[in-house]
C-alpha positions as CSV (number, residue, x, y, z in Angstrom):
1,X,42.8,30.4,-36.1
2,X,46.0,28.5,-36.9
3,X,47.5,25.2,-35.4
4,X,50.5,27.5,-34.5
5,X,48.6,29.9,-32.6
6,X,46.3,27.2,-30.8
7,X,49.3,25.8,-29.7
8,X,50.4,28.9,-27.5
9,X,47.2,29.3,-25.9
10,X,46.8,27.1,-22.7
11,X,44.0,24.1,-23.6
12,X,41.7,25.9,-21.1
13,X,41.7,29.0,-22.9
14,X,41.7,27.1,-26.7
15,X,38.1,26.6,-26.7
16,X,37.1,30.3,-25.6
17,X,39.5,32.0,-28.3
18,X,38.1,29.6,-30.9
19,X,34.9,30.4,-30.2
20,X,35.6,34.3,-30.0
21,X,37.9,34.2,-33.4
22,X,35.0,33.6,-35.5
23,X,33.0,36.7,-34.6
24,X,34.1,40.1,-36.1
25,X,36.4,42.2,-34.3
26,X,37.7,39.7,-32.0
27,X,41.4,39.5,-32.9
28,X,42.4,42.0,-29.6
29,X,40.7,39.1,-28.0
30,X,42.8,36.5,-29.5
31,X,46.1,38.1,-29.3
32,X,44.8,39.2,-25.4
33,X,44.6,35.6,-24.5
34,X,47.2,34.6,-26.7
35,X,49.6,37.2,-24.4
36,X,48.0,35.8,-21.2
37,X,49.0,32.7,-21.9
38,X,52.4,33.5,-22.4
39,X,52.8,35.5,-19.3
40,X,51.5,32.5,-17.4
41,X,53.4,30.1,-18.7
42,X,57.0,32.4,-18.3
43,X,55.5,33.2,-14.9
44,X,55.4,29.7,-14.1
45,X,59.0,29.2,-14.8
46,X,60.3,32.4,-13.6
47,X,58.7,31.8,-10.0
48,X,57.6,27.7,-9.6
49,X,60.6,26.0,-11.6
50,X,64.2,26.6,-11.3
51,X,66.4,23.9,-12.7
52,X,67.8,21.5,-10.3
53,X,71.4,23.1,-10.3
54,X,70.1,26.8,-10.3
55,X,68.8,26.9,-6.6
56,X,71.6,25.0,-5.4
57,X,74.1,27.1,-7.3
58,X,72.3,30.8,-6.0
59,X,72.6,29.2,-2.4
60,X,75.7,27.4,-2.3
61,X,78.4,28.4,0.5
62,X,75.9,31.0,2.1
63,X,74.0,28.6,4.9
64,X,75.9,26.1,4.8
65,X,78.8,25.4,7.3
66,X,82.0,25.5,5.8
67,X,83.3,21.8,4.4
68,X,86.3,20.1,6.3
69,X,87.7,17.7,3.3
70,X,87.2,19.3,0.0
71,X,85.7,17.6,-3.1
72,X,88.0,17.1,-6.0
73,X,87.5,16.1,-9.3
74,X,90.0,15.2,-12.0
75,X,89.3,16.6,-15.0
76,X,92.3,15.9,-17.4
77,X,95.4,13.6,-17.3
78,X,97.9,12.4,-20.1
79,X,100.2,9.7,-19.5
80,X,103.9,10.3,-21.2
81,X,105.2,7.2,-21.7
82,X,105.5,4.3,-19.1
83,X,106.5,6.1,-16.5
84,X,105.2,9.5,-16.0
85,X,101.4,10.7,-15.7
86,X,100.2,14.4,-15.7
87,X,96.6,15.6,-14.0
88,X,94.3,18.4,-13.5
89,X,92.6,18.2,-10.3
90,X,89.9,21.0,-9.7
91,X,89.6,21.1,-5.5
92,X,86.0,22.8,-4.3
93,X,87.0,25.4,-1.8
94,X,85.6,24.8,2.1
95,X,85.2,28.2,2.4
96,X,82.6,28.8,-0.7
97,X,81.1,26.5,-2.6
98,X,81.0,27.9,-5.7
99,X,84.9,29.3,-5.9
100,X,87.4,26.3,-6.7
101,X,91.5,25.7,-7.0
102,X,93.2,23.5,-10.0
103,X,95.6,21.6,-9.0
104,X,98.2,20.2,-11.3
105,X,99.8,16.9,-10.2
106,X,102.9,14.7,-11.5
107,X,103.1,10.8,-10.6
108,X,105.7,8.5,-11.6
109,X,105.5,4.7,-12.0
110,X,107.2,2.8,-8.7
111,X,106.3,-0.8,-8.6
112,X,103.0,-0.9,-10.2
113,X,101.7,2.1,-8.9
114,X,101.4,5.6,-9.6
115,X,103.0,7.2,-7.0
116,X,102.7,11.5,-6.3
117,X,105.6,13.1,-7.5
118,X,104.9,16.7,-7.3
119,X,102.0,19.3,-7.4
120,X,101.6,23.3,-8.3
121,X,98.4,24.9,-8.2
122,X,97.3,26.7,-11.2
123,X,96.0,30.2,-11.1
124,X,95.3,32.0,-8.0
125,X,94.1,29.9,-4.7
126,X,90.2,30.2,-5.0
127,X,90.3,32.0,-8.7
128,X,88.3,29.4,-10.4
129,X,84.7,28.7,-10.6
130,X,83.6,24.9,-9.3
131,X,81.1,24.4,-12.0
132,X,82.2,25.2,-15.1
133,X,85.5,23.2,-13.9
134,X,83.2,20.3,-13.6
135,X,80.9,21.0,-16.3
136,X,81.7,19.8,-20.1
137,X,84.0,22.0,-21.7
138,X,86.1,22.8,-18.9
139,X,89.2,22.5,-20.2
140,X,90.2,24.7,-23.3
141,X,94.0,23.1,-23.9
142,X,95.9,20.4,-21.9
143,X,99.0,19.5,-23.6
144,X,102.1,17.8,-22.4
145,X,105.5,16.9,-24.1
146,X,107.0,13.9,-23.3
147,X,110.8,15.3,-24.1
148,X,112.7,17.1,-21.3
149,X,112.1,19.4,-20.2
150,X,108.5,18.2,-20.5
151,X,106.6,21.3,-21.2
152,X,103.0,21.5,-19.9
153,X,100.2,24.1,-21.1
154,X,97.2,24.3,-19.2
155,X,93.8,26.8,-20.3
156,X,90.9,26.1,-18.8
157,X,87.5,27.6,-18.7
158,X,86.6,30.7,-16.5
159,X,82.7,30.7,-17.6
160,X,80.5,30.1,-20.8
161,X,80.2,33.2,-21.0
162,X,83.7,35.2,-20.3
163,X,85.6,32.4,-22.0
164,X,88.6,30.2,-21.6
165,X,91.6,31.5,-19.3
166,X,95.3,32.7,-20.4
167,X,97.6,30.0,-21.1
168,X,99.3,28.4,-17.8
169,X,102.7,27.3,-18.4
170,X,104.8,24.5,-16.6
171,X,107.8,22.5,-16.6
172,X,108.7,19.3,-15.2
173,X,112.5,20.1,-14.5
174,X,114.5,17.1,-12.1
175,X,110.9,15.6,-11.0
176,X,109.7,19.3,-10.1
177,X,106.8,21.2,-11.4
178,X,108.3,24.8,-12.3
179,X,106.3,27.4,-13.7
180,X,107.1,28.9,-17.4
């Protein structure tokens, strides 16, 4: 038997197959064992381990009570300037964990500080997914102009698997977010 196949078989079963391989007409034997071992160990991860994210993730926003102040996380910002500061804010919904909103905010320097300016949500209220808008990757195109009318685009990720979203398009017209 090969290094290759010994290391497929479980080191309980090695020493069986080994001894079984070097009789004639034992290779339904081998590639029995060889099968069983593989079942086990898929078994084992189907049923016993479930990554650490996965269980949360199929149970999040079913037993639990609904949250009261809603998690946020920025997950882009650009700065035009001195004066004027663009962010993406995704906001976990309190009614399911697992649905999200995007906000997009506008601050403008007053005294030191960056003081809220404006806000318009992007997409649909609850229309996003919480963890791919938190996950790497999340956002597909961010990009602001700092002329007037400063022109934002915003595409984020729906999933891995479906893709990014359309474009989002925005305008910061007189200190206003406007959409287009």
């Amino acid at each position: 038997m090969t290094t290759r196949n010994a290391a497929k078989i479980p080191s309980h079963l090695q020493e069986i197959t080994m001894k079984n391989t070097e009789k004639s007409g034992t290779r339904r034997l081998r590639r029995a064992l060889v099968a069983a071992g593989a079942l086990a160990a898929g078994a084992a991860t189907v049923v016993g381990v479930v990554p650490a994210g996965a269980a949360g993730a199929a149970e999040a926003g079913r037993h639990h009570p609904p949250r009261t102040t809603p998690e946020t996380r920025t997950i882009a910002t650009s700065t035009l300037g001195d004066d004027l500061r663009v962010t993406l804010t995704a906001v976990r919904s309190t009614q399911d964990d697992l649905a999200a909103n995007v906000r997009l905010s506008t601050y403008t320097m007053d005294r030191g500080h960056w003081k809220l300016q404006d806000t318009e949500q992007v997409g649909k209220k609850d229309s996003w997914f919480w963890f791919p808008l938190t996950g790497s990757g999340a956002v597909c195109e961010f990009s602001t102009a700092s002329r007037a009318p400063q022109r934002i685009k915003v595409q984020l990720l729906i999933t891995p698997s479906i893709g990014c979203s359309p474009v989002h398009r925005f305008q910061v017209r007189d200190g206003r977010i406007v959409t287009g």
